[in-house]
N, C-alpha and C positions, 0 to 999 in steps of 0.2 A: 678099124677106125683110127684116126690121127685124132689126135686132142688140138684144138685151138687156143693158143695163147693168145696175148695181147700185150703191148708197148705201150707203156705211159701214156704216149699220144694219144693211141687209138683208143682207148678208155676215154681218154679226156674229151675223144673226138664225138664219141656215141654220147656222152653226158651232154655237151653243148647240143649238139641235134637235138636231141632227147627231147632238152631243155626249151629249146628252140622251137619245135615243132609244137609241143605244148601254147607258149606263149603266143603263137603266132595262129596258131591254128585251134586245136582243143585239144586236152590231156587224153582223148581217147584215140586220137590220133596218132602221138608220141606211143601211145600204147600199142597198136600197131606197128608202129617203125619198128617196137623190140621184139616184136613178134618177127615182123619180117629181119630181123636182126639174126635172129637165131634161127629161124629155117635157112639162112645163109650158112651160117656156122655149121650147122648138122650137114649143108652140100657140101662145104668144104671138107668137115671128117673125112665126110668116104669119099670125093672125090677130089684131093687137095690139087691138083695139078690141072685145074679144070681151068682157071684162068688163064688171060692174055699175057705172053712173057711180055714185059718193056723192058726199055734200055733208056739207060740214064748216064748221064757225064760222072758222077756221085759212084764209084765203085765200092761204095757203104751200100749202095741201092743193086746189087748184082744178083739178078735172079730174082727180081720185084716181078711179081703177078698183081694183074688188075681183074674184077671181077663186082658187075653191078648187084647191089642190095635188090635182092627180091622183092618186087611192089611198090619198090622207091629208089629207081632205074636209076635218077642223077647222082645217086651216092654211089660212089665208089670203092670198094674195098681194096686196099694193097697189102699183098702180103705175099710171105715166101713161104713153099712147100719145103719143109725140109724132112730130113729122114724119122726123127721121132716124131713133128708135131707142125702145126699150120704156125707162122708168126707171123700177126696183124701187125703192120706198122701203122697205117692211115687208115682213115676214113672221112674223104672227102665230099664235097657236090663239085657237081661236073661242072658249075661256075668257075669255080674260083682257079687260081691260077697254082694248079696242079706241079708243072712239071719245075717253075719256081719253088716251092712251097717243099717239095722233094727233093730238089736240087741242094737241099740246106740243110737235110736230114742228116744230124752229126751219128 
């Protein structure tokens, strides 16, 4: 198994949803999202190179996979497969404007 890490952002990213979904919806909900959160996570372990390669102008973003949250398909996860371990950069919904938003990824 690969161990999943995580990027500032993408912490910050699951707390706003989180948070969001809560608010907008019911805290039982949000509680789901991190359920389906983490059976993502545990797909990624074992199977880290499961996601879509993208290509980005941003050569900070070389070798970005994309890959939908289990149960809550518009969120997106990006991250790279690398030799020790998953690294989550984002986690976005498929609204919002993606490839801007990674485009600026310092």
């Amino acid at each position: 198994m690969t161990p999943v890490t995580f990027r500032p952002r993408a912490e910050q990213d699951l707390n706003d949803i989180e948070e969001e979904l809560a608010k907008r919806y019911s805290p039982q909900v949000a509680t789901k999202f991190i359920q389906a959160a983490n059976e993502t996570w545990d797909l990624l372990e074992n199977m880290p190179e499961v996601g879509a390669p993208r290509r980005y102008r941003n050569r900070k973003l070389l070798g970005l996979r994309m890959w939908p949250m289990r149960r809550f398909e518009k969120y997106l996860v990006f991250y790279r497969a690398l030799e020790r371990s998953v690294d989550v950069v984002r986690v976005l919904h498929s609204s919002r404007d993606i490839r801007r938003i990674l485009e600026e990824e310092t």
